[in-house]
N, C-alpha and C positions, 0 to 999 in steps of 0.2 A: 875689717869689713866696713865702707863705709854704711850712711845712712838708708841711699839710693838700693844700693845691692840688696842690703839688709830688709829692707821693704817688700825687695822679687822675690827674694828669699820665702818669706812669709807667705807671702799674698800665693806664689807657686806652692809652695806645703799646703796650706787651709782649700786650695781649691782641688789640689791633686787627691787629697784627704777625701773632699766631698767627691769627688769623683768615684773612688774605690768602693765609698759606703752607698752608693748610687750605681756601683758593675756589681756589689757584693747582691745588694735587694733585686736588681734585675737578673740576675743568676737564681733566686729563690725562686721568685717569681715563676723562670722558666723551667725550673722542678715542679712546684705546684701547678703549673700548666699541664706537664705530664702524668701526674699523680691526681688529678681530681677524677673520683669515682663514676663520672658519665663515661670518661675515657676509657676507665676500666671494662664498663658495661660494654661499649664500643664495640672494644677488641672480641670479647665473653662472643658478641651476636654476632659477630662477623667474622668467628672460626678463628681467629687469632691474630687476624691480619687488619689495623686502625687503619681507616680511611683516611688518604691525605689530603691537608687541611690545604697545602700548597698549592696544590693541583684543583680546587674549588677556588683559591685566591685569581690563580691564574684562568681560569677557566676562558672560552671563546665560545661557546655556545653551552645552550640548555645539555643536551649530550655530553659536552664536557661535565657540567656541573652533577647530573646524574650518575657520570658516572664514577666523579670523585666521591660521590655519595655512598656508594654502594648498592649492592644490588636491594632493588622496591622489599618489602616487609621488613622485619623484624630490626637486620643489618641496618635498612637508610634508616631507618628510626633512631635506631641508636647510635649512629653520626651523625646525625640531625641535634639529638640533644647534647654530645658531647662536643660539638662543633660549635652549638651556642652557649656553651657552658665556657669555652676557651674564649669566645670571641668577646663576652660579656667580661671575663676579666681582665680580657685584653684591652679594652675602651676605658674600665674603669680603671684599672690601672700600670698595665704593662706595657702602655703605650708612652704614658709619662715618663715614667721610671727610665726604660732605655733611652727615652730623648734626653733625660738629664745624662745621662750617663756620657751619652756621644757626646754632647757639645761641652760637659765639663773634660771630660778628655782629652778630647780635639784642640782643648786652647790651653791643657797642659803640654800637648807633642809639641804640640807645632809654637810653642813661647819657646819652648826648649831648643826647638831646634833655630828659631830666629825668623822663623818663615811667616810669611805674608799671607793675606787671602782666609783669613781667618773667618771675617764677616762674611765673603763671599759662601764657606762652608757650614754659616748658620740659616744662610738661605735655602741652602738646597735641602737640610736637614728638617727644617723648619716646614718646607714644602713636601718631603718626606711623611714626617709626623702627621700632616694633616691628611695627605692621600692617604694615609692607614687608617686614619678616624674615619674616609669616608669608606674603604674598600670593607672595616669592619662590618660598619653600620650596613654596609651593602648587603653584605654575607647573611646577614641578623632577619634583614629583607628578604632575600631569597628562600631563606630557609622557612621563613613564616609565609608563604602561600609558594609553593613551588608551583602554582598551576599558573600564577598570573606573574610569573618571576622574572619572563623576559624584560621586562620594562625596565629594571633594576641592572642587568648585565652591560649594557655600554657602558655606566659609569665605572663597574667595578674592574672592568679590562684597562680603562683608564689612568683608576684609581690604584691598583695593584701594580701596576707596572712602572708607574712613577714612585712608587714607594721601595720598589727594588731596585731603580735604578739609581736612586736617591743614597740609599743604604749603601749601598756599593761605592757612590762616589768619599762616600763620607772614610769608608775604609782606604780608599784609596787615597784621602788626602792623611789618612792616620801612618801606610804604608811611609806616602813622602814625606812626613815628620821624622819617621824613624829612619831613613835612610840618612836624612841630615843633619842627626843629631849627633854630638860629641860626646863621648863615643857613640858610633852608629851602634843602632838596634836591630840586629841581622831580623830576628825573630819577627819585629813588629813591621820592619820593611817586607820582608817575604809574607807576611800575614795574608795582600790581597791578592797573593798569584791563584791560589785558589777560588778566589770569589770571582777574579776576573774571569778566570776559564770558565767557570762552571752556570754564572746566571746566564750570559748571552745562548750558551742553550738549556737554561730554562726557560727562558722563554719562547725559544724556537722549541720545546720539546716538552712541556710541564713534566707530563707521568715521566719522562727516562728519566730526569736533569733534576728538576726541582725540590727534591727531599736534600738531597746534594750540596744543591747551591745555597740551600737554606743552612743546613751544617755546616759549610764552608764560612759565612756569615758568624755563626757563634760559635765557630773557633777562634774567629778574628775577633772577637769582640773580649775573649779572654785570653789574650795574646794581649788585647788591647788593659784590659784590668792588670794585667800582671804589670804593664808597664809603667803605668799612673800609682800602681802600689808601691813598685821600685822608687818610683821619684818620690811619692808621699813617705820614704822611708827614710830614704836619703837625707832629705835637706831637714829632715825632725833632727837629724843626727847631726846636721851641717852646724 
């Protein structure tokens, strides 16, 4: 193996590496997101059934937002705080975590597979990332005076929907890694046939589609870890 090779070599292992150790923390993360005890409380007041977080992301009117909330007493209270409890560690740190995740990914497939446009998919990730800081911070807003909450709702229709559209593209250029990579990755090419079905109606549809589209997403995304572990396993052994 000369020098050159032996360098990609490397340089593909250390960052495929850091990728795995960056889907593995973003994978806790999305346990601890399900398991913090607001959530619990959540579910306890509202008969058994968690308010969706997706469906308040998406939201298009106060009405929407209400009635992602749940029903007025005890229930929206207690999606109120577990919905701030998600979105505060979501800012602080669940929003980093998966952005590293994506873009060290993204430029292990797609080096693998030879393919171009790499920069181009740190753009739109990048642009991604920030609509979720600001759809977060929105939600954080809303939830802290729902009386005076309209003011806050344009940006977050904005802000939400470029952040899903974003995500998606990013799967979608992970898909076209693996369809061109040698050997093809059946797995990680078919990753985005589900995400591509299922956002465009969530967002025509939030309550039917968007719990959905959202699990479609982190399926793809540990379709997507398993295959940056592959490669991080491979070329240790290379």
């Amino acid at each position: 193996m000369d020098d050159s090779r032996a360098i990609s070599s490397t340089t593909l292992c250390t960052v495929a590496r850091a990728a795995a150790l960056a889907g593995l923390a973003t994978l806790a993360i999305s346990v601890a997101l399900a398991r913090l005890p607001e959530t619990g409380a959540a579910r306890t007041a509202c008969g058994g059934t968690l308010p969706s977080l997706v469906r308040f992301q998406l939201a298009l009117t106060m009405s929407d937002v209400e009635d992602a909330l749940g029903p007025a007493g005890a229930c929206r209270e207690a999606a109120i705080a577990a919905m701030d409890a998600v979105n505060r560690l979501d800012v602080r740190a669940y929003i980093a975590t998966y952005g590293a995740f994506l873009l060290l990914s993204l430029w292990v497939v797609m080096t693998e597979a030879r393919r171009r446009g790499f920069w181009l998919v740190v753009v739109v990730v990048g642009i991604a990332l920030v609509a979720d800081v600001i759809e977060t911070t929105r939600q954080l807003a809303i939830t802290a005076d729902l009386a005076g909450a309209a003011r806050h709702l344009p940006l977050l229709i904005v802000a939400a929907r470029a952040k899903f559209i974003g995500l998606a593209i990013a799967t979608l250029a992970a898909s076209w890694a693996g369809w061109h990579a040698r050997p093809r990755r059946i797995l990680l090419a078919a990753s985005c046939v589900p995400v591509a079905s299922l956002l465009p109606l969530a967002l025509a549809a939030p309550k039917a589609y968007g719990d959905l589209a959202t699990l479609s997403l982190g399926i793809a995304w540990v379709v997507l870890l398993g295959s940056v572990s592959r490669t991080a396993l491979r070329t240790r052994r290379a």
